[in-house]
C-alpha positions as CSV (number, residue, x, y, z in Angstrom):
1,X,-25.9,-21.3,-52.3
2,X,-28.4,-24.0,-50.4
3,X,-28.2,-25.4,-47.2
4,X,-30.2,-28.2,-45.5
5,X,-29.7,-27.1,-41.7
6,X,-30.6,-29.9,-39.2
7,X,-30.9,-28.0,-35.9
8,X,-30.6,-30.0,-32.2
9,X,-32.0,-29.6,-28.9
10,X,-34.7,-27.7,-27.5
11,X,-36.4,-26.1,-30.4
12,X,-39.9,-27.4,-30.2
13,X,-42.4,-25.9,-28.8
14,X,-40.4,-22.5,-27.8
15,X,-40.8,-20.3,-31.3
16,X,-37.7,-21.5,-32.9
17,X,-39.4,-21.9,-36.3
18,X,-41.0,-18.4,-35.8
19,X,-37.3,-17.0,-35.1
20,X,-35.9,-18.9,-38.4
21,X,-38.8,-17.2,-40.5
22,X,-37.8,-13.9,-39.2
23,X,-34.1,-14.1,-39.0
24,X,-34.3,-15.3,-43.1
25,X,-36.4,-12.5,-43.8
26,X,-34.0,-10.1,-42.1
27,X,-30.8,-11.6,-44.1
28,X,-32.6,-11.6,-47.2
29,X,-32.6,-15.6,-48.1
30,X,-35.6,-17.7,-49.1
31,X,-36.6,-21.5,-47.8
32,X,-38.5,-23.0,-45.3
33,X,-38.2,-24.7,-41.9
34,X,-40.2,-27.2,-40.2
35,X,-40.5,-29.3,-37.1
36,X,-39.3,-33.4,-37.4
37,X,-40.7,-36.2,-35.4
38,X,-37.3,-36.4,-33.8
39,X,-37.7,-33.2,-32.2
40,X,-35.4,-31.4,-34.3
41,X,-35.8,-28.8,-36.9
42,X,-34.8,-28.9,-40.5
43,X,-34.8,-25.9,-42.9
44,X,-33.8,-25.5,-46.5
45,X,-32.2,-22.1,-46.8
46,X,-31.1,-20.2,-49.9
47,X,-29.0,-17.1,-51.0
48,X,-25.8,-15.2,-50.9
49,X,-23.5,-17.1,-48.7
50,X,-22.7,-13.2,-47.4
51,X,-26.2,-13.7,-45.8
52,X,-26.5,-17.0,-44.9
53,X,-23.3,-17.2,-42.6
54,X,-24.6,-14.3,-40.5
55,X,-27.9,-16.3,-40.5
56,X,-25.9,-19.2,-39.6
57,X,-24.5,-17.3,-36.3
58,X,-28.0,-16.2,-35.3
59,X,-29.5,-20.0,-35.6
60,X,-26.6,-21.3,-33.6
61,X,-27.5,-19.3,-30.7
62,X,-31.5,-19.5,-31.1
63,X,-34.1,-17.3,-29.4
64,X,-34.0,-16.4,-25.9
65,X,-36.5,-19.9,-25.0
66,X,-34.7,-22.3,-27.4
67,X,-31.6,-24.2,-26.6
68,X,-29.6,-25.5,-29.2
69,X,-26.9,-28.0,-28.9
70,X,-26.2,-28.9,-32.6
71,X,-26.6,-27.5,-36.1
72,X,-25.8,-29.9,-38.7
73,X,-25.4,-28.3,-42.5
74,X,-25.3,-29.6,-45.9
75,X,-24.4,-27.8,-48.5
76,X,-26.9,-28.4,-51.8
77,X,-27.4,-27.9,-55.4
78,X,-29.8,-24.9,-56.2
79,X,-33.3,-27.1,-56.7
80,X,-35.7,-24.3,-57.1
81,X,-35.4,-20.8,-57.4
82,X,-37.9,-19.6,-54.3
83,X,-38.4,-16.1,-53.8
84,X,-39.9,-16.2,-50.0
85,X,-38.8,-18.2,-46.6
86,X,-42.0,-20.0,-45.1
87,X,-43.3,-22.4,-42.2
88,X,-43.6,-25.9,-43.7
89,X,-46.3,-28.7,-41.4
């Protein structure tokens, strides 16, 4: 399964992207999330939908300096078959 995830609120500038890199790695899934100009952040995120909805949960709440009011998700055709989750500029 792939999701584009727009996520809303305060999650610039407070190690949100840092806490979606390591919360991927711990559920297994590969992607990548960046910052927008909008002040969001968007990710692409990949793999067993038995690890993404716990990763799901964890990105909903954020880290302990983030605040986020929304998540938006799409669900997505498998593009590419990436084997790691990275920070995208």
């Amino acid at each position: 399964m792939r999701y584009h995830i727009v996520v809303h609120g305060s999650v610039q500038g407070v190690g949100f992207r840092q806490f979606t890199l390591q919360t991927a790695k711990k559920h297994h899934l590969s992607g990548w999330v960046r910052n927008r100009s909008d002040g969001a952040v968007e990710m692409n995120v990949q793999g067993d939908h038995f690890n993404i909805d716990p990763f799901l949960e964890e990105i909903k709440k954020g880290n302990d300096l983030s605040k986020v009011e929304d998540v938006i998700t799409t669900k997505k055709q498998n593009e590419d078959d990436e084997s790691t989750f990275k920070i995208v500029y």
